[in-house]
N, C-alpha and C positions, 0 to 999 in steps of 0.2 A: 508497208504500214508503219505509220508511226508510233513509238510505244507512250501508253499514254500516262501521260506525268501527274505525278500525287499529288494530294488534295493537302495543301497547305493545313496545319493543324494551329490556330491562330491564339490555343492554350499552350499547346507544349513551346511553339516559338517565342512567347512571354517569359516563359523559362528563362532564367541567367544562372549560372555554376558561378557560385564566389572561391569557394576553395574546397581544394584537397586534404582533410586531415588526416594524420597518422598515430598521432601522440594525444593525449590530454593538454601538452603544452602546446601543441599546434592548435588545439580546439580553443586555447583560453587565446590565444596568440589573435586570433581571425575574429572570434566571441567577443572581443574584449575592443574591436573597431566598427562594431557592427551598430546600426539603432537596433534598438530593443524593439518589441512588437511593440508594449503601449504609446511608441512616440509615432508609428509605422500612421501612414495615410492607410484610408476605407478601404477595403476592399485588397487589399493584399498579402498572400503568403508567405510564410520561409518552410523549404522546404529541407527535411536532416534524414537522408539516406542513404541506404548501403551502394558501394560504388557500383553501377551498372544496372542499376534500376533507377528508373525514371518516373517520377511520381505522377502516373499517368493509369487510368484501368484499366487499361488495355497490356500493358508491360507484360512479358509474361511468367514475372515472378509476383503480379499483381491481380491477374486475370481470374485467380481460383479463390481469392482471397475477400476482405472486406478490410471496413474498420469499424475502431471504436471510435466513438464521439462526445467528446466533453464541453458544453456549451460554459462558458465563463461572463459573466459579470465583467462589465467595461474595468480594466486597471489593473488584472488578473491575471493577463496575456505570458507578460514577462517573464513571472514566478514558475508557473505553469508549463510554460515552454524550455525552461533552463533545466528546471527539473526531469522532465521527460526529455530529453536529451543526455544530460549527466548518466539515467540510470540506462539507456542505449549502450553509449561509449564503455561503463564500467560492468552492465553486464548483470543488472541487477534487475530485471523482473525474471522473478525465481518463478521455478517450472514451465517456465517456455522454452523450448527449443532450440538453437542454435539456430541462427538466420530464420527463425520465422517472424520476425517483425521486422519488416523492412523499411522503415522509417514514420518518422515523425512531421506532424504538420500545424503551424499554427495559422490559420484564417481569422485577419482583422477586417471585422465588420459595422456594420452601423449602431445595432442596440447592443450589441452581443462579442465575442469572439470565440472561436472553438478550435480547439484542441482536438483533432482526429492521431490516432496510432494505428497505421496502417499492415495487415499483417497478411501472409502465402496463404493460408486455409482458413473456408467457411466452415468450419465444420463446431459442431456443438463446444464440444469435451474440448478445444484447442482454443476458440473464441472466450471458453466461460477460464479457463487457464488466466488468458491472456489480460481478461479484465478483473482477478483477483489480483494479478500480479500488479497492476495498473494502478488500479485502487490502492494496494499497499504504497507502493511508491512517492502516491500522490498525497497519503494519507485522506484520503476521503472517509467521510461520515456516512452511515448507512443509508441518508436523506438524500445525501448527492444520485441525480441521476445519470445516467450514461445510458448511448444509446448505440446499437450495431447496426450497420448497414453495408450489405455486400457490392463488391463492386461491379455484378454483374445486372444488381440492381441499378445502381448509381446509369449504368448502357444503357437499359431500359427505359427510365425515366429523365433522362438527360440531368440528373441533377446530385450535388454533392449528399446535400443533407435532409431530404423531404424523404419520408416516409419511411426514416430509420426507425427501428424497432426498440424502443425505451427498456430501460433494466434500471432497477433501482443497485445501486454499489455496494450492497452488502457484504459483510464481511463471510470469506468462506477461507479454509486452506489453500494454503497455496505456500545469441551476443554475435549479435551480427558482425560479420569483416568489414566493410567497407559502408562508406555514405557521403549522400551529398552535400552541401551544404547550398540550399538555391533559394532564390528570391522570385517569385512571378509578381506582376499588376494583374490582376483580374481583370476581364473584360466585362464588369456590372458584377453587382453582389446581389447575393442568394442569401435574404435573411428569412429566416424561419422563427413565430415566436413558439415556444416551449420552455423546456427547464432550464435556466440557468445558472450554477454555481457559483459560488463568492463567498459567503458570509463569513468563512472562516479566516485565520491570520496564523502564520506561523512564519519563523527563522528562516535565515539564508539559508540552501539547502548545503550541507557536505559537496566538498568536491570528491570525486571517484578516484578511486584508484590508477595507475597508471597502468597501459595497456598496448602491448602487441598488436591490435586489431588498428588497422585501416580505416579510416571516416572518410567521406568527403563532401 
């Protein structure tokens, strides 16, 4: 009998790895040759993960997990994405865990673009963590919304961002090793209308500290 051969995955083969980071200066090194998301064409990703996770829901440092979801005003991409990345590498959304966020995702779209932070556990108390610390980071306004969606939702429904569960960013109290740095084309975009963020304008952000931890 012949053993029968897998089913071409025609997302995760879109995948391309640009680089391996180690350093902040390796990240500014790769960062600094890259187009930014708002020059990026429709409908495509860059994906910033711990090494050996694959930004996929099915991963199985992905499979128990969800994300958060930041929908952005067209022109917003850039800031947004630099930001949440910097505070990855340096280790700065406070009271999460050690490797429970597993990477960062910016998705260029048609009306929109979104910022997903993709993180190990669905679970109440770690998700509501995850998105104080988010919030701070981002410096979000209590107005901004955000919204959760699990990834075993995401399997069910076949889709990134339909039928997340909204939260307004309210303000409440409140370092992964390794990541990727990758690029997919989407195969067709998935626009959703709902909340979209932008109004606000703020500074370059700080660069992070420098760091022992592994990117890629």
């Amino acid at each position: 009998q012949q053993p029968t051969a897998a089913v071409p995955n025609p997302y995760e083969n879109s995948i391309k790895t640009i680089n391996t980071i180690k350093t902040v200066e390796e990240f500014w090194g790769t960062y600094n040759y890259l187009m930014r998301p708002n020059d990026l064409p429709t409908t495509t990703d860059y994906h910033f993960f711990r090494q050996g996770i694959k930004p996929t829901w099915e991963d199985a440092s992905n499979a128990k997990g969800g994300k958060w979801i930041l929908r952005l005003r067209k022109g917003l991409a850039s800031r947004y994405w630099e930001e949440a990345m910097l505070a990855l590498i340096g280790g700065q959304y406070s009271g999460v865990p050690e490797g429970e966020i597993c990477g960062v995702v910016i998705s260029i779209r048609y009306n929109e673009d979104i910022l997903g932070i993709w993180n190990k556990t669905n679970d109440l108390d770690m998700t509501t963590r995850i998105r104080d610390a988010v919030r701070k980071v981002l410096q979000l306004p209590p107005q901004a919304t955000m919204e959760y969606k699990p990834h075993q939702t995401a399997l069910a429904d076949k889709s990134s961002f339909r039928n997340a569960t909204s939260m307004h960013a309210w303000k409440s109290s409140g370092k992964p090793n390794n990541a990727m740095l990758e690029r997919a084309q989407s195969h067709g975009g998935e626009v959703r209308r709902g909340s979209t963020w932008g109004e606000r304008d703020h500074g370059k952000p700080k660069s992070s500290r420098d760091s022992d931890r592994a990117w890629r």
